[in-house]
Jmol script that loads the backbone (N, CA, C; Angstrom):
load data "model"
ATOM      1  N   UNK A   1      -8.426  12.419  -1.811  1.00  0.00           N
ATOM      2  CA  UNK A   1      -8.441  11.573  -0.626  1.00  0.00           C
ATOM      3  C   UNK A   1      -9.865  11.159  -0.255  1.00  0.00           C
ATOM      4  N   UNK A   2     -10.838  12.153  -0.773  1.00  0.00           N
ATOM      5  CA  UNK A   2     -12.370  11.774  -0.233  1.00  0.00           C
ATOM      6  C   UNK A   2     -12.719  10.244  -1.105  1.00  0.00           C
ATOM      7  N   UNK A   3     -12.235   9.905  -2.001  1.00  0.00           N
ATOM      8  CA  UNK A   3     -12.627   8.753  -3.048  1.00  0.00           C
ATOM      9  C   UNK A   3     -12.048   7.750  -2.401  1.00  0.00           C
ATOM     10  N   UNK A   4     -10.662   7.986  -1.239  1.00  0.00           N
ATOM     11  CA  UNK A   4      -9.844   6.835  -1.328  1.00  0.00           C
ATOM     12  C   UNK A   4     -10.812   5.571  -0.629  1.00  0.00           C
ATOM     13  N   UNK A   5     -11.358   5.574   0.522  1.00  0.00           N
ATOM     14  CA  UNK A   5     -11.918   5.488   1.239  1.00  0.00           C
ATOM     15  C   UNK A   5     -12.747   4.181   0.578  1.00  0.00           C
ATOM     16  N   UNK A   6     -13.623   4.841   0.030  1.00  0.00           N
ATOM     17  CA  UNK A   6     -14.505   4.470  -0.632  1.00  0.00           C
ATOM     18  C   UNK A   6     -13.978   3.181  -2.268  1.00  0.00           C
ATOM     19  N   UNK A   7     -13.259   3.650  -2.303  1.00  0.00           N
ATOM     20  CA  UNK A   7     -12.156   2.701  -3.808  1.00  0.00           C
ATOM     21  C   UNK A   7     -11.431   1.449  -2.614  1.00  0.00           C
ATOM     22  N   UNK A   8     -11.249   2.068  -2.091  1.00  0.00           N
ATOM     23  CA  UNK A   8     -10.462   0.815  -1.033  1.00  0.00           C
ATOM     24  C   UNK A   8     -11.448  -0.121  -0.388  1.00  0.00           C
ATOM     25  N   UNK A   9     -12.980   0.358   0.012  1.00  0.00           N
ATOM     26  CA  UNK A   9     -13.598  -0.993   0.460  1.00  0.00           C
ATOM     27  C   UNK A   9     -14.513  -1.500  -0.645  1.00  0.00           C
ATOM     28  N   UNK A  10     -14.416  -1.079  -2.249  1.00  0.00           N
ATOM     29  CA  UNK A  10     -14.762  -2.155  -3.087  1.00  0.00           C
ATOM     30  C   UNK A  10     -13.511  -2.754  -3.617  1.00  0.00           C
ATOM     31  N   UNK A  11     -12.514  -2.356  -3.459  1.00  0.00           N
ATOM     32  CA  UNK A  11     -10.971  -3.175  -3.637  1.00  0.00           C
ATOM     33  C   UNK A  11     -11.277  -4.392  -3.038  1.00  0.00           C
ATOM     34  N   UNK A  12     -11.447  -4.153  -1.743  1.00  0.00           N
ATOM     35  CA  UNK A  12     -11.655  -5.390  -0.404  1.00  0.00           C
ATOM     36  C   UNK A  12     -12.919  -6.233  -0.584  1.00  0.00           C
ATOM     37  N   UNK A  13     -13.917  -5.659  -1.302  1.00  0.00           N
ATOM     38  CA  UNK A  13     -14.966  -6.497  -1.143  1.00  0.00           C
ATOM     39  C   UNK A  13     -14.979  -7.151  -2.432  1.00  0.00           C
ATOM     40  N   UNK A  14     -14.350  -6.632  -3.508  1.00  0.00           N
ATOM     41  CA  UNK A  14     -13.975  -7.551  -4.905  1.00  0.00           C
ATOM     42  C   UNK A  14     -12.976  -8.655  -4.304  1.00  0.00           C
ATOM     43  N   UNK A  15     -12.167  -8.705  -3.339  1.00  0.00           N
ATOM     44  CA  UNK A  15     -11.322  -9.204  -3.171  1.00  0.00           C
ATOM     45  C   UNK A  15     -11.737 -10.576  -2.270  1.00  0.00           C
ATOM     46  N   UNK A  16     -12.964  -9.947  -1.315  1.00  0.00           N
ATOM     47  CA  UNK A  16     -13.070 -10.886  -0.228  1.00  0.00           C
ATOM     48  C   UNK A  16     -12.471 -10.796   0.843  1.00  0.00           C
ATOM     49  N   UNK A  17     -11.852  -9.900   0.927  1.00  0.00           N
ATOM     50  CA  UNK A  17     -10.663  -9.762   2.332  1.00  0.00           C
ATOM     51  C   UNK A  17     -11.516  -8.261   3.200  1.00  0.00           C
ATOM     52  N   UNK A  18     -11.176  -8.763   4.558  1.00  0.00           N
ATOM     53  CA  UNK A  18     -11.526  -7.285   5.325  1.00  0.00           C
ATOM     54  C   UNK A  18     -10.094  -6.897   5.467  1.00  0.00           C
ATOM     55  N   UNK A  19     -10.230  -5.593   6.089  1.00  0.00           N
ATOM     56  CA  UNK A  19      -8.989  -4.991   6.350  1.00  0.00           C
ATOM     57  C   UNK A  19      -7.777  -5.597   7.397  1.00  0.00           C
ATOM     58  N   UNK A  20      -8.332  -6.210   8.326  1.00  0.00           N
ATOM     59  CA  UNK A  20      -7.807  -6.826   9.466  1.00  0.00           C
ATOM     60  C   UNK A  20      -6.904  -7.517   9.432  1.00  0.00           C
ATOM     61  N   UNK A  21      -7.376  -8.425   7.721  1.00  0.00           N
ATOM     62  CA  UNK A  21      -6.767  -9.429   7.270  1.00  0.00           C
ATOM     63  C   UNK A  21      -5.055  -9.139   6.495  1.00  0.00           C
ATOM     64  N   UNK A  22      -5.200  -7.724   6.513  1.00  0.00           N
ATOM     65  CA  UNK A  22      -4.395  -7.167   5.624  1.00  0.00           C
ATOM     66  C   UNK A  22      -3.103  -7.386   6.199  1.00  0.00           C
ATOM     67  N   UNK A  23      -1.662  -8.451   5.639  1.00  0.00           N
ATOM     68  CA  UNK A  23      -0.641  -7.984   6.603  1.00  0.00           C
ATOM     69  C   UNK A  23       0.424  -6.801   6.091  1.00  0.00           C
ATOM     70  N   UNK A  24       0.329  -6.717   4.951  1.00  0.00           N
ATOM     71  CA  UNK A  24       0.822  -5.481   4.412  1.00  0.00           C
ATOM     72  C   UNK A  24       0.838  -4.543   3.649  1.00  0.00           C
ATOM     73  N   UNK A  25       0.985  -3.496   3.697  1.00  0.00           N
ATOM     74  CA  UNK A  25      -0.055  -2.574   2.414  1.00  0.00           C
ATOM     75  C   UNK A  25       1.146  -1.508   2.101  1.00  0.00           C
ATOM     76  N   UNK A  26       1.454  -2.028   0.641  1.00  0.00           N
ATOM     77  CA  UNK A  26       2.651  -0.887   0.112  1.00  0.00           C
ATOM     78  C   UNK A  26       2.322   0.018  -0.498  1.00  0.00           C
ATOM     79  N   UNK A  27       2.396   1.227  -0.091  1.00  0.00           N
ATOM     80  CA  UNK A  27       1.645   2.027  -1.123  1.00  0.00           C
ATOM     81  C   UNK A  27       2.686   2.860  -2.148  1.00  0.00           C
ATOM     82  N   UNK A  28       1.778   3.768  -2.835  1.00  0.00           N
ATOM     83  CA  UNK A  28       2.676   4.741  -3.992  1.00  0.00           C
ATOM     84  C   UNK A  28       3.168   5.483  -3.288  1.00  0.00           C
ATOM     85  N   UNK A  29       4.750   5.985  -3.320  1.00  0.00           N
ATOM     86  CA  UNK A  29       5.591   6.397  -1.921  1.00  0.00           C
ATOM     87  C   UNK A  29       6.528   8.401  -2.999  1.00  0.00           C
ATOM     88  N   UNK A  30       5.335   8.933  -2.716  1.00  0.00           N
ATOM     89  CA  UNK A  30       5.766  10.140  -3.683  1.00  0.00           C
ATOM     90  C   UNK A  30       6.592  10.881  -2.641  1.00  0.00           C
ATOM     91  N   UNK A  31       5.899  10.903  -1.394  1.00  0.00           N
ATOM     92  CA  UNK A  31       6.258  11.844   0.035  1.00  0.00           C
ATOM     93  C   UNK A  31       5.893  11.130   0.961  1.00  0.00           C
ATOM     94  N   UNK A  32       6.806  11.348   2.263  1.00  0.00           N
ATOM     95  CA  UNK A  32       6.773  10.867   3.673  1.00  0.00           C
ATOM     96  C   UNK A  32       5.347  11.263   4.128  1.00  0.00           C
ATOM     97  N   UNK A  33       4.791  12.436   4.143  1.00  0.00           N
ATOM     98  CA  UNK A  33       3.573  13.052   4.177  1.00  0.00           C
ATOM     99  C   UNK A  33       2.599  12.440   3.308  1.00  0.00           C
ATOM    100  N   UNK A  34       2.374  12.041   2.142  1.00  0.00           N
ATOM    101  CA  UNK A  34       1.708  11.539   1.928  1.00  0.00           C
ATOM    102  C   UNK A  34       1.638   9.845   2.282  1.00  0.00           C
ATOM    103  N   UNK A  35       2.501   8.991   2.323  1.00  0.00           N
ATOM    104  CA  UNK A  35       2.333   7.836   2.857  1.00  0.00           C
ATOM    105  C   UNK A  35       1.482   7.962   3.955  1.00  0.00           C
ATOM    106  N   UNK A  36       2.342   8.825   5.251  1.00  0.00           N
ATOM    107  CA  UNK A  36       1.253   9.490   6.349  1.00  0.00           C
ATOM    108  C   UNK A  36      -0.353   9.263   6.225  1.00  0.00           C
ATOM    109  N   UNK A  37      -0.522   9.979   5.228  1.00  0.00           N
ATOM    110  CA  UNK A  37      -1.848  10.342   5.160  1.00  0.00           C
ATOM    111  C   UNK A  37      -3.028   9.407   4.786  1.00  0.00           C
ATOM    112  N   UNK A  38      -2.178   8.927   3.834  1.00  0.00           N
ATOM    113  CA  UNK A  38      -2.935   7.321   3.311  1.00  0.00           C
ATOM    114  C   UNK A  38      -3.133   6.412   4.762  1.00  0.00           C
ATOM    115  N   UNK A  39      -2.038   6.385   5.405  1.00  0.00           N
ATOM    116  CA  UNK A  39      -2.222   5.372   6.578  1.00  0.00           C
ATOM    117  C   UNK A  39      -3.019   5.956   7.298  1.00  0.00           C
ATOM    118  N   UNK A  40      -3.032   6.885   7.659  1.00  0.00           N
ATOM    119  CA  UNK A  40      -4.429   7.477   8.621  1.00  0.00           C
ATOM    120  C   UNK A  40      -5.636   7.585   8.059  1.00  0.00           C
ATOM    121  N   UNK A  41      -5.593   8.020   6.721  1.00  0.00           N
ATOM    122  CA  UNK A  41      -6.924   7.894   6.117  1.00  0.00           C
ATOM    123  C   UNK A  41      -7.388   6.869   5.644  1.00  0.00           C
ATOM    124  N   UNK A  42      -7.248   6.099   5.736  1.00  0.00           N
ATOM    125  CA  UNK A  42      -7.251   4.274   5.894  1.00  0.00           C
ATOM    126  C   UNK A  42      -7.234   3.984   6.992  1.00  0.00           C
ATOM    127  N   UNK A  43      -7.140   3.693   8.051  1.00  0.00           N
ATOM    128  CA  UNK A  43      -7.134   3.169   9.188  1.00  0.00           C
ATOM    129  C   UNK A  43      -6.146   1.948   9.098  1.00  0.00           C
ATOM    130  N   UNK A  44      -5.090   2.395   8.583  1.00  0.00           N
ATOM    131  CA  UNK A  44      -3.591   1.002   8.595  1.00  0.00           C
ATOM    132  C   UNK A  44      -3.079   1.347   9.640  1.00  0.00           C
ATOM    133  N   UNK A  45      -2.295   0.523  10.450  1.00  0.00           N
ATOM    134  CA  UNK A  45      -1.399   0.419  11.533  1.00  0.00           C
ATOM    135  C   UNK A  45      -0.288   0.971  10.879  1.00  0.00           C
ATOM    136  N   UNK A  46       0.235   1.845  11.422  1.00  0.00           N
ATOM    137  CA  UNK A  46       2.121   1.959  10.890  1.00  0.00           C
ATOM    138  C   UNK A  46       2.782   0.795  10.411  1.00  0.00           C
ATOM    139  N   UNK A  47       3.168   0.049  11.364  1.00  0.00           N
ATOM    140  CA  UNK A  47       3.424  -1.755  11.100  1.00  0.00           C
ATOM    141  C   UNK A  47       3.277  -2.398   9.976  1.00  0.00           C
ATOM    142  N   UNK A  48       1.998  -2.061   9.293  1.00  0.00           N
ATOM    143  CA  UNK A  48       1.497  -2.646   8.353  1.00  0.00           C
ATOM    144  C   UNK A  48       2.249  -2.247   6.986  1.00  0.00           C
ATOM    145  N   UNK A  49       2.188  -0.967   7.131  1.00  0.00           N
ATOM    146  CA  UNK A  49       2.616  -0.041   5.695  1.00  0.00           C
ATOM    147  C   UNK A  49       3.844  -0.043   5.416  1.00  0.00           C
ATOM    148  N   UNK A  50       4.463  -0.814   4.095  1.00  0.00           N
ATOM    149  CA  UNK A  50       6.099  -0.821   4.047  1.00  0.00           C
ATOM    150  C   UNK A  50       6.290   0.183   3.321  1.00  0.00           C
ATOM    151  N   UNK A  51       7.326   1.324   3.737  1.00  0.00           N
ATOM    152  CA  UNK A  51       7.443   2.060   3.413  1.00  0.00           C
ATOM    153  C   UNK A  51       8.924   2.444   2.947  1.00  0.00           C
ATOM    154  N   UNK A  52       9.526   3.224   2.252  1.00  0.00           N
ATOM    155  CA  UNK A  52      10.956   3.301   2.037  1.00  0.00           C
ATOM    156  C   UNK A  52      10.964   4.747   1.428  1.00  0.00           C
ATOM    157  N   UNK A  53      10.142   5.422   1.599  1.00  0.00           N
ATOM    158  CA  UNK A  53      10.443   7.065   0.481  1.00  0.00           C
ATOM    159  C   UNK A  53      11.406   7.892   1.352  1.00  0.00           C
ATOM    160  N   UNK A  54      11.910   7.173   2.443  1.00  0.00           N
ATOM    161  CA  UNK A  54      13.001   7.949   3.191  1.00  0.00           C
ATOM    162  C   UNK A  54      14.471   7.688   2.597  1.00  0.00           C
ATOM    163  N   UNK A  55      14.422   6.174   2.538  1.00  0.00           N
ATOM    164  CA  UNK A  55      15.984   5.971   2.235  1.00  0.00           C
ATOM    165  C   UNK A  55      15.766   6.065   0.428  1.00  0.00           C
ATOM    166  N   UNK A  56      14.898   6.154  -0.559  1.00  0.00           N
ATOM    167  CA  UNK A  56      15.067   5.819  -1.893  1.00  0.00           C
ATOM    168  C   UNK A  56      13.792   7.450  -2.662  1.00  0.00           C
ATOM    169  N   UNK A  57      13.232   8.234  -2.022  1.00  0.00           N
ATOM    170  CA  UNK A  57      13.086   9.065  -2.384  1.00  0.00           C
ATOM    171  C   UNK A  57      11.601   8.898  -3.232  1.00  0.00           C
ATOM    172  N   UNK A  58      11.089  10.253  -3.922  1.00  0.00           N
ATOM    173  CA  UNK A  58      10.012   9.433  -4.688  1.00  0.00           C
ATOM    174  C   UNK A  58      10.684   9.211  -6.127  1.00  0.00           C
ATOM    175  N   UNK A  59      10.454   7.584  -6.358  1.00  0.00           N
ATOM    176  CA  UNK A  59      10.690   6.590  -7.633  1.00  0.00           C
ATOM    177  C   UNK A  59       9.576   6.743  -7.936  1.00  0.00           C
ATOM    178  N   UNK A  60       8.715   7.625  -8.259  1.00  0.00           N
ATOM    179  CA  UNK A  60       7.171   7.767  -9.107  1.00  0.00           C
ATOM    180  C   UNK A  60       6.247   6.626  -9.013  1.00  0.00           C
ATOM    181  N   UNK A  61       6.367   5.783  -9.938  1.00  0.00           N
ATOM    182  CA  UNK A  61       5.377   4.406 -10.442  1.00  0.00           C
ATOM    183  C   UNK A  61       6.405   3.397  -9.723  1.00  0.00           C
ATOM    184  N   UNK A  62       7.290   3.556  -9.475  1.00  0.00           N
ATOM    185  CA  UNK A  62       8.621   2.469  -9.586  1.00  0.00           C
ATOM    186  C   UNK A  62       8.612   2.088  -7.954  1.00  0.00           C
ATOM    187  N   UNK A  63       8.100   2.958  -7.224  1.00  0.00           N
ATOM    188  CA  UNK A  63       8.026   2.853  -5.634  1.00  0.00           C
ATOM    189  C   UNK A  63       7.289   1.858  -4.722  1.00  0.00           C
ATOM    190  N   UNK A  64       6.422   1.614  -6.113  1.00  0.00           N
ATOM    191  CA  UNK A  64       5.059  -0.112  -5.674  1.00  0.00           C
ATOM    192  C   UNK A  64       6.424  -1.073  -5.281  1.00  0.00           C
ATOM    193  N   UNK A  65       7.086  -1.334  -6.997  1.00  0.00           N
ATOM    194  CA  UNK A  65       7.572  -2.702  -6.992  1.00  0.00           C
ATOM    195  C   UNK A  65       9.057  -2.954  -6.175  1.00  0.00           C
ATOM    196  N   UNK A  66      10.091  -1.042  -5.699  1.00  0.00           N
ATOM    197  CA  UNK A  66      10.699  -1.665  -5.433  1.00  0.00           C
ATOM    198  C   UNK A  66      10.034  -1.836  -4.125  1.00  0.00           C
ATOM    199  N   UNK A  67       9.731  -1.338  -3.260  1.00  0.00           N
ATOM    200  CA  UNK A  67       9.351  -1.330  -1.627  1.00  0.00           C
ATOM    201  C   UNK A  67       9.118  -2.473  -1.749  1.00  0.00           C
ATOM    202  N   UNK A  68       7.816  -3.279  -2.786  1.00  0.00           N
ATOM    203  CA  UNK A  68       7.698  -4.805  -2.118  1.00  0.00           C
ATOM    204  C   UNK A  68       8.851  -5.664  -2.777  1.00  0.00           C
ATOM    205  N   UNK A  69       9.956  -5.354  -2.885  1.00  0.00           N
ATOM    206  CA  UNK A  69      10.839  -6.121  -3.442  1.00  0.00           C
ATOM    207  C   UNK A  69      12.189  -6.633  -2.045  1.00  0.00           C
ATOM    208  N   UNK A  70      12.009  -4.840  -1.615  1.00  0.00           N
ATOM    209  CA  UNK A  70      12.958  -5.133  -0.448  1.00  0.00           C
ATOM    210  C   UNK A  70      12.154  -5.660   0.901  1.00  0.00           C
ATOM    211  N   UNK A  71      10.901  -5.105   0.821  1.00  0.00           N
ATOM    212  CA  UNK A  71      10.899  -6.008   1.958  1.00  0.00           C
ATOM    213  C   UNK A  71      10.589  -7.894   1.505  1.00  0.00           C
ATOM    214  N   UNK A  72       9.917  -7.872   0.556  1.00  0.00           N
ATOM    215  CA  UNK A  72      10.395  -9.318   0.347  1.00  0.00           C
ATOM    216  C   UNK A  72      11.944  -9.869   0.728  1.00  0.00           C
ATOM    217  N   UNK A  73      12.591  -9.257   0.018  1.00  0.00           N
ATOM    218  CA  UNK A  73      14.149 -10.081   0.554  1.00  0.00           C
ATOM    219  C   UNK A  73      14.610  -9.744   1.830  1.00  0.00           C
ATOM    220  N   UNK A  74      13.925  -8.531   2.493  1.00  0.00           N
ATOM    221  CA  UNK A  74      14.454  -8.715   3.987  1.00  0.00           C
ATOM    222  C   UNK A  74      13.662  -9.637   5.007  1.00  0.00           C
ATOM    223  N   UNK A  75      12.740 -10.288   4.098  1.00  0.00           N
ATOM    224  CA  UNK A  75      11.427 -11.390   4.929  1.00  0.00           C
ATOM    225  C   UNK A  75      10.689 -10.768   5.198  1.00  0.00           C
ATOM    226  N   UNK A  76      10.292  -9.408   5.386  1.00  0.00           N
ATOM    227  CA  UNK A  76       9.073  -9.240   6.210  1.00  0.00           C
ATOM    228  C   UNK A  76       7.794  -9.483   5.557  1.00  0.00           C
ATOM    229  N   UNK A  77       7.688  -9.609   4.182  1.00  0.00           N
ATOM    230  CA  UNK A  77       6.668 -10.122   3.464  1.00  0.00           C
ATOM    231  C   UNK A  77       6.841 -11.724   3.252  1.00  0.00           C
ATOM    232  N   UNK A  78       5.869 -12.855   3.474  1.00  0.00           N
ATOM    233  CA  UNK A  78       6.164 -14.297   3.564  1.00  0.00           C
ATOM    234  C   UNK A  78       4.871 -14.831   2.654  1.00  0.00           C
ATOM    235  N   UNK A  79       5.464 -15.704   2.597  1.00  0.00           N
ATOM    236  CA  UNK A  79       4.682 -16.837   1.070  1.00  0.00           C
ATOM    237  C   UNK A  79       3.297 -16.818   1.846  1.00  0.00           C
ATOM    238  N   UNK A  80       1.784 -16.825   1.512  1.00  0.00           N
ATOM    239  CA  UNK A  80       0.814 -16.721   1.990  1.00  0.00           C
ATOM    240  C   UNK A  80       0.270 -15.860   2.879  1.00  0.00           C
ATOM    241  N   UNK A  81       1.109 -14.360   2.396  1.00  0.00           N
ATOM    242  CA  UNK A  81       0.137 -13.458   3.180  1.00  0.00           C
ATOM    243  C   UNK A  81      -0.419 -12.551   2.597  1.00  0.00           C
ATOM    244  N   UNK A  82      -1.587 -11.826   2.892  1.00  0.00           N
ATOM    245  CA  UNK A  82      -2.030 -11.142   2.449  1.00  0.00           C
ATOM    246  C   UNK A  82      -1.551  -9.492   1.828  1.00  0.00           C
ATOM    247  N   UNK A  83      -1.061  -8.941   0.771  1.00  0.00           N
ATOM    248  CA  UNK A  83      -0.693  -7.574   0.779  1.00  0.00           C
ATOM    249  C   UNK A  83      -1.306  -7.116  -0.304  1.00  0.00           C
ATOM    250  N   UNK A  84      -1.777  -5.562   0.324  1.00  0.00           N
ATOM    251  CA  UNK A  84      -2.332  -4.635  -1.079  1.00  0.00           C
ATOM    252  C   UNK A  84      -1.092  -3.647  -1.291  1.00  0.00           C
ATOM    253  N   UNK A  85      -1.311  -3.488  -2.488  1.00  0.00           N
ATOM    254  CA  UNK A  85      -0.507  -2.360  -3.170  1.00  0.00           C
ATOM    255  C   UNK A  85      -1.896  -1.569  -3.576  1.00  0.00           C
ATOM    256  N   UNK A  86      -1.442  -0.316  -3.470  1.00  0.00           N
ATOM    257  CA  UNK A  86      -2.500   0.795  -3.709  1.00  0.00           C
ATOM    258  C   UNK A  86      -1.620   1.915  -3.896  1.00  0.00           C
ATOM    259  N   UNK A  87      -1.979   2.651  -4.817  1.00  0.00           N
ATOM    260  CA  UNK A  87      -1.405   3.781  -5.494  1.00  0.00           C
ATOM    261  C   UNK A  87      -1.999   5.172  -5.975  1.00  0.00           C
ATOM    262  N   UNK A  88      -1.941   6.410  -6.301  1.00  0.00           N
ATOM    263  CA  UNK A  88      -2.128   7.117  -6.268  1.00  0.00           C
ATOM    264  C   UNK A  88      -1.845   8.108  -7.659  1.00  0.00           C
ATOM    265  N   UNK A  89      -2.420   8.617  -8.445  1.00  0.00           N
ATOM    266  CA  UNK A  89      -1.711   9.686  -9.525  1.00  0.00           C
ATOM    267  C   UNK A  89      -2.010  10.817  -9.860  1.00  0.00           C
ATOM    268  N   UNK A  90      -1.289  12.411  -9.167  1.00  0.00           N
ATOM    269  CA  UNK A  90      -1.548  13.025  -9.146  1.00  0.00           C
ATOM    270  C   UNK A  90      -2.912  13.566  -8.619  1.00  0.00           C
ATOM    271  N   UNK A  91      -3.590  12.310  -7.637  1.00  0.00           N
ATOM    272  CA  UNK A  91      -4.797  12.792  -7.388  1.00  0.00           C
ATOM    273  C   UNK A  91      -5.850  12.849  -8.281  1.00  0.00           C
ATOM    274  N   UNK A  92      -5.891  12.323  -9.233  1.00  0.00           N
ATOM    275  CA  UNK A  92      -6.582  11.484 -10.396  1.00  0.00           C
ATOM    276  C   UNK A  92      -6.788  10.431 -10.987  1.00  0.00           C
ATOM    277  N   UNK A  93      -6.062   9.434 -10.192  1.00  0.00           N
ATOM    278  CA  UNK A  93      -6.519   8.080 -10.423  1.00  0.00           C
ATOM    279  C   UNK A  93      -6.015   7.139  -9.528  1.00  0.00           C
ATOM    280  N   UNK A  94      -6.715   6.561  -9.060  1.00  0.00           N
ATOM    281  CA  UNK A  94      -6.605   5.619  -8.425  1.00  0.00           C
ATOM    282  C   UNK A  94      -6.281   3.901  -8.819  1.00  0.00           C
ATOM    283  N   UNK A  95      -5.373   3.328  -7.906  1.00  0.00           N
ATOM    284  CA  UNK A  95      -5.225   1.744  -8.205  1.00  0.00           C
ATOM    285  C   UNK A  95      -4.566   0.996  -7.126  1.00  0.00           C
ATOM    286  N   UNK A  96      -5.373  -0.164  -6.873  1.00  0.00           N
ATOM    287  CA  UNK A  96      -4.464  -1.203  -6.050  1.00  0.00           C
ATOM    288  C   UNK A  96      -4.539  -2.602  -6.936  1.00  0.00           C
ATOM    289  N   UNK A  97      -4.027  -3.476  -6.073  1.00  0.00           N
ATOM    290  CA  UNK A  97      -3.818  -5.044  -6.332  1.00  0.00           C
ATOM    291  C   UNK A  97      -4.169  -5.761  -4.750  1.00  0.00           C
ATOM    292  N   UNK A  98      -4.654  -6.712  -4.872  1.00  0.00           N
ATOM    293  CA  UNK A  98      -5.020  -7.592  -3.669  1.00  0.00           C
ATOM    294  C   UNK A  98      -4.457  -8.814  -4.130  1.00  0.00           C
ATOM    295  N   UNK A  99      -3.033  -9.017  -3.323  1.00  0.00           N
ATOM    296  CA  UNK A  99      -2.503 -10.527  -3.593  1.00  0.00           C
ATOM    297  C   UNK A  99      -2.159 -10.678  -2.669  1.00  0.00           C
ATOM    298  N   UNK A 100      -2.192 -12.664  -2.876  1.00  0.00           N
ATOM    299  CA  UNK A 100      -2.135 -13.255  -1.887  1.00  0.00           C
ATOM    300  C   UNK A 100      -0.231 -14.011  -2.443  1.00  0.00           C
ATOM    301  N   UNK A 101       0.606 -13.240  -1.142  1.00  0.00           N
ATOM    302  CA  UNK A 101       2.019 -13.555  -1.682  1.00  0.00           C
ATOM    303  C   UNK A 101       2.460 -15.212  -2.121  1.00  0.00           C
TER     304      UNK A 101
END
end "model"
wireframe off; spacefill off
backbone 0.3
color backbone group
């Protein structure tokens, strides 16, 4: 978690985007507790973070694409907004994406 921090504002500054800008940030969804933690240790709004490891459990790698899949079809993600995906493995590697939907 001490790296995340730090991996996330050259994510943003490769990207060009500040955080503010961010409207949604899906992350790797292993545990309810860890989503948690990412959002606080990030400074994300709840709001922001689509989350689903309640109703679909941890889907390992598979938890990026479906979360932004459903909230795409339930709308809450819309054509021209900003969302990171950022992920996590075993606490050994790190990865996001900065797209613009």
């Amino acid at each position: 978690m001490r790296l995340l921090e730090p991996f996330l504002e050259r994510v943003l500054a490769h990207a060009g985007w500040q955080r503010e800008e961010i409207r949604h940030v899906v992350p790797h969804q292993a545990s309810g507790r860890g989503v948690d933690l990412l959002t606080r240790t990030l400074g994300f709004r709840s709001e922001q973070v689509v989350r689903n490891v309640e109703t679909r459990g941890n889907c390992a790698a598979a938890s990026l694409p479906i979360a932004l899949a459903e909230a795409v079809h339930a709308g809450a993600v819309r054509r021209g907004e900003q969302v990171l995906l950022i992920g996590t493995g075993a606490g050994l590697t790190l990865g996001a994406i900065a797209l613009r939907f």
